[in-house]
SELOTI-82463 format. One record per residue (C-alpha): x, y negated, z. Coordinates in steps of 0.2 Angstrom, whole numbers, plus 5000, padded with zeros to 4 digits. Example, Ala and Ser with C-alpha at 12.3 -4.5 7.8 and 13.67 -1.06 7.14 Angstrom:
SELOTI-82463
506250225039;506850055036;
end
This chain:
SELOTI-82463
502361395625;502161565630;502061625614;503761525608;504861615622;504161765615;504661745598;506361665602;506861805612;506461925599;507461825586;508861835599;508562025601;508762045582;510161935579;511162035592;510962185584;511162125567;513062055574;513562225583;513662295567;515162285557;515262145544;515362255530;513962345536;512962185540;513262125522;512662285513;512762475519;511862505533;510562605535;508762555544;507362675546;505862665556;505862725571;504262665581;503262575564;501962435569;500062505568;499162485552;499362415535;500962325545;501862465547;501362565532;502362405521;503662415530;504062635528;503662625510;504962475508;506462575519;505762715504;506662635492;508362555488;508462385495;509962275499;510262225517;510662045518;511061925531;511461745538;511561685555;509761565556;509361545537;509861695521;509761585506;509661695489;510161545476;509361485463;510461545449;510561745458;509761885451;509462035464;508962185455;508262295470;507162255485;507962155498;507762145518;508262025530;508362065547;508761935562;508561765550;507361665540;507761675522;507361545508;507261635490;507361525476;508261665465;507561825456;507161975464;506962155455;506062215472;505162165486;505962015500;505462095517;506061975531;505862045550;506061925563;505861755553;505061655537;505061675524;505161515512;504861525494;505661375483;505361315465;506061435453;505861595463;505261745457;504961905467;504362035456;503662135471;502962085488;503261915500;503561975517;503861935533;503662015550;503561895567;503561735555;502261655540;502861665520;502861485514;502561465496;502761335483;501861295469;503261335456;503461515464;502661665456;502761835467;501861995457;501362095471;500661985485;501061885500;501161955517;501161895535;501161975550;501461825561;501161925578;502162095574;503562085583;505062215579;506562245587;508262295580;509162435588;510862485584;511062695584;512362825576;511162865564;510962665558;509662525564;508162565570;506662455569;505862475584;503862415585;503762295602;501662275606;501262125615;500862095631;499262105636;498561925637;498861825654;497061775653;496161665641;496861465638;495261375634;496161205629;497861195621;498861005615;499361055597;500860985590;501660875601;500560855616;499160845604;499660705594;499260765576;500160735559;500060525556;499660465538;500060295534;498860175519;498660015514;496859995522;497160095539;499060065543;499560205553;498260335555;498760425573;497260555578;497660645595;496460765604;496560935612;496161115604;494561205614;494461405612;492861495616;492561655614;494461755609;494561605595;492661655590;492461465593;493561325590;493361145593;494560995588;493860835598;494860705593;495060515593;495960415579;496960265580;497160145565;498360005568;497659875554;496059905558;496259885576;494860035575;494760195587;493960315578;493060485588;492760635578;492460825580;492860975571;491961155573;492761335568;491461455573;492061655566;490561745563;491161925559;492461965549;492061865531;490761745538;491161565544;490461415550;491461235548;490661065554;491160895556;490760745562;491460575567;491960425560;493360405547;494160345531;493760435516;494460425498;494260525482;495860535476;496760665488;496860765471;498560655465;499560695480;499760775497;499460645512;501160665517;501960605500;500560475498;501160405517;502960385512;502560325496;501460175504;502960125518;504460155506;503560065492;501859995494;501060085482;499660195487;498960305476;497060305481;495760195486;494660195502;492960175509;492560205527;491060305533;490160375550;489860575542;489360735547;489460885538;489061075540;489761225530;489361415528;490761495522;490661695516;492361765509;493161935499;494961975499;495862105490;497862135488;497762035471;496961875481;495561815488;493761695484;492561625495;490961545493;490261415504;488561305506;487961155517;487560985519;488060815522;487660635529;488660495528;488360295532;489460205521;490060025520;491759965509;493559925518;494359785509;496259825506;497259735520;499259695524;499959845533;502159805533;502759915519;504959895514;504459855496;502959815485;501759725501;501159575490;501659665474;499659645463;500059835462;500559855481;499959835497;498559685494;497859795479;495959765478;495059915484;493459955476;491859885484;490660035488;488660015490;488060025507;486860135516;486460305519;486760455509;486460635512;486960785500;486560955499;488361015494;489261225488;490661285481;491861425476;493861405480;494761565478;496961635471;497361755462;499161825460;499261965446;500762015433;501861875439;500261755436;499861635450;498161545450;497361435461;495561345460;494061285467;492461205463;491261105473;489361055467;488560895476;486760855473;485960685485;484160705491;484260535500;485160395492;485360195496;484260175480;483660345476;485060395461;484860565458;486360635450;487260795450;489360795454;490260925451;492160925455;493561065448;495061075452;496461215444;498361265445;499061405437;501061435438;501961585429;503861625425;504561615406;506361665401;507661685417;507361565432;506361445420;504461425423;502761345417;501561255427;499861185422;498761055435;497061005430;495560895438;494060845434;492560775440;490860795429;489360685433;487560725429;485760625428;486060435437;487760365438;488460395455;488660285467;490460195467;491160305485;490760435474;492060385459;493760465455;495260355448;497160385440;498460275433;500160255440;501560395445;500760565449;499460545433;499860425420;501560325421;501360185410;499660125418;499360035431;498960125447;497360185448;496860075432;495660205426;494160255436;492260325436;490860455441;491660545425;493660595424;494560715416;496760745420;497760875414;499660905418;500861035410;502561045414;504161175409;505261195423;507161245421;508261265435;510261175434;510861325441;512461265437;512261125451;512161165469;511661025483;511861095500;510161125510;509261045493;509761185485;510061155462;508861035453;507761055441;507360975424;505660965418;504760915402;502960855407;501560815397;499860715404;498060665397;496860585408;494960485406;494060435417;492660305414;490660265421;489260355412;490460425400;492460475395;493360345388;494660385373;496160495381;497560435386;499360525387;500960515393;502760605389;504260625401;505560705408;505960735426;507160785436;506860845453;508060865465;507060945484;505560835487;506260675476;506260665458;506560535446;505560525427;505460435413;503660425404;503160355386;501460325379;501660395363;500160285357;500760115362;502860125364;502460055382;503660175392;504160175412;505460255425;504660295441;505360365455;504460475469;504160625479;503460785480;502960845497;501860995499;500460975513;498660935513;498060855499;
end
């Protein structure tokens, strides 16, 4: 709580200042220099962005650059958040907010922000790197000679707080699924250490299952690029977190009863060594470890949803029995980004290979997982998403099967009609922004033309399967029409889009 004074009196301090100055001034002429520059690569930014032309801009609480804006020279925001969704010829430099990147933006130089985070967006491309320097905290001071940015160090620490609530008291993010009902974990956050070790002890409730489920989570920083992760508790696991982010899948199961994935519950414990590089361009880390998990199937229950509860694609949708037992996996991977020439790519891997199975299958699973974004002509841009799952040796065992069907894959199937220890999905989409069109807070929509091919099948692909459509996006909600060109079969599906946690 601390911490939030802190920053809210720094905002203040900053928007103060920002409205002593004229409003001409305020809009673009005045000039800002460094005058006390923050230590470090935080301060070296921000003197070689005042070396340059840039464009003051400023908005009490939120600078919005539009969608259909071009901005031919770096601009800096002083005293506000901003939200970007036009082009930029430049950096965007934001001190004393966030910065929030949406679909369509492109930033030809750096991301930005000082005493806030950058937030980005899949359909964003910035060339020269995001940058956040959450705990710099800069004042604005009004001289003859301009503004001066003035570097405020934090107080020294009021002594170490071992165990915090996070969110709101410690209640966590809810999800909401046809086989749990409402998912609500709570627990608080244990620091050891200066953060060296962090724990997350929490305890799960799930209303449909009338379950409480403990669990605990382990950060421990060993150096600078090494890292231990481990887990362990009793949970709900699934698959199919690849179609779309928990919060989307949660809202799409009350609103509509339709939920994307299928579920089988375990009691696991995992452990990961984590070894990571990172470089202005992006960054890669490789990790290695293990896993044990006792399995048994959840059979798909009647959590209250406003539509679609005894739909046969809805709430009562048979979930996928599961074998029972024991198994144990040696697992690795390699995730890691990459932002270069306007280019943005994002991927990640994961190997798993049992040594003690329910009836000894021996198979070999790898998981990848791709999404590359770059700008074409103007504000329009090109998106690709791909995920696959490659099986090897015995077929796996069925809590080890991926599935796809239904809006967020293939449209004209039936939900999760397609499934296996072997899939294969590919997404491309061409973005362009109705600039034209303006809705307040939600900014313009967007019109995309999407193309998807998908298999997925036991022991082997099956013959692809596509779809066509067109979508239009408005925010998080969209609406699209899709069309197997194969069979005629065609459907209109509405949903949303919300970034989070897949």
């Amino acid at each position: 709580m601390l911490t939030s004074g802190r920053h809210i009196a720094a905002r203040l301090a900053l928007t103060a200042a920002l409205l002593a100055l004229p409003a001409s001034l305020r809009a673009q002429g005045t000039r800002v220099y460094v005058r006390h520059a923050p230590p470090g690569e935080a301060g070296a930014l921000l003197r070689d962005v005042l070396a340059h032309p840039y464009e003051l801009r400023y908005e009490r609480w939120n600078t919005r650059l539009f969608r259909d804006s071009v901005v031919d020279r770096t601009v800096l925001v002083i005293g506000s958040s901003a939200t970007v969704a036009s082009t930029v010829h430049g950096d965007v430099v934001v001190v004393g907010g966030d910065l929030f990147l949406q679909p369509g933006a492109h930033i030809d130089g750096r991301a930005i922000a000082y005493g806030g985070g950058v937030y980005d967006s899949q359909q964003a491309s910035v060339g020269g790197g995001r940058f956040a320097f959450r705990d710099v905290r800069i004042d604005a001071v009004r001289t003859p000679e301009g503004t001066a940015l003035d570097y405020r160090p934090a107080p020294p620490p009021e002594g170490p707080q071992r165990v915090t609530f996070p969110l709101l008291y410690g209640l966590r993010i809810p999800a909401y699924r046809r086989v749990d009902g409402v998912s609500l974990p709570w627990g608080p956050r244990i620091t050891l250490g200066e953060e060296a070790v962090v724990l997350d002890p929490t305890v799960t409730y799930r209303s449909d299952l009338g379950a409480w489920d403990p669990a605990l989570a382990a950060h421990v920083a060993l150096g600078e690029s090494w890292s231990l992760d481990a887990f362990g508790g009793r949970t709900t696991l699934t698959n199919d977190r690849w179609i779309q982010s928990e919060v989307t899948n949660s809202l799409t199961v009350l609103a509509a009863g339709r939920d994307y994935r299928n579920y089988w519950r375990a009691d696991r414990i995992e452990g990961r060594l984590t070894r990571e590089w990172s470089a202005d361009v992006g960054q890669i880390a490789l990790w290695g470890g293990a896993r044990t998990e006792r399995d048994w199937s959840v059979a798909a229950g009647g959590p209250w949803s406003i539509w679609g509860q005894s739909a046969r694609n809805g709430m009562r949708r048979a979930n996928p029995a599961i074998e029972r037992g024991r198994l144990s996996t040696a697992i690795a991977g390699v995730n890691g980004s990459l932002a270069l020439a306007n280019v943005m790519l994002n991927a990640a891997v994961t190997v798993e290979r049992p040594f003690d199975a329910p009836r000894d299958e021996r198979f070999t699973q790898t998981t990848a997982d791709l999404l590359v974004a770059f700008p074409t002509f103007s504000t329009q841009s090109f998106t690709l998403r791909s995920h696959a799952v490659l099986t090897a040796g015995d077929t796996a065992l069925p809590q080890r099967f991926s599935y796809l069907g239904g809006a967020g894959t293939l449209p004209t199937f039936d939900v999760l009609q397609f499934g296996g220890d072997r899939l294969v999905f590919i997404e491309s989409m061409y973005n362009v922004p109705l600039g034209f069109v303006h809705a307040p807070v939600l900014g313009a929509p967007v019109f995309s033309l999407r193309h998807a091919i998908g298999a997925a099948g036991v022991g082997k692909l099956p013959a692809f399967e596509q779809n066509l459509g067109a979508r239009l996006s408005l925010g998080a909600a969209y609406v699209e029409y899709a069309i197997d060109p194969a069979t005629r079969h065609d459907a209109v599906v509405a949903g949303l889009n919300v970034p989070g946690v897949r």
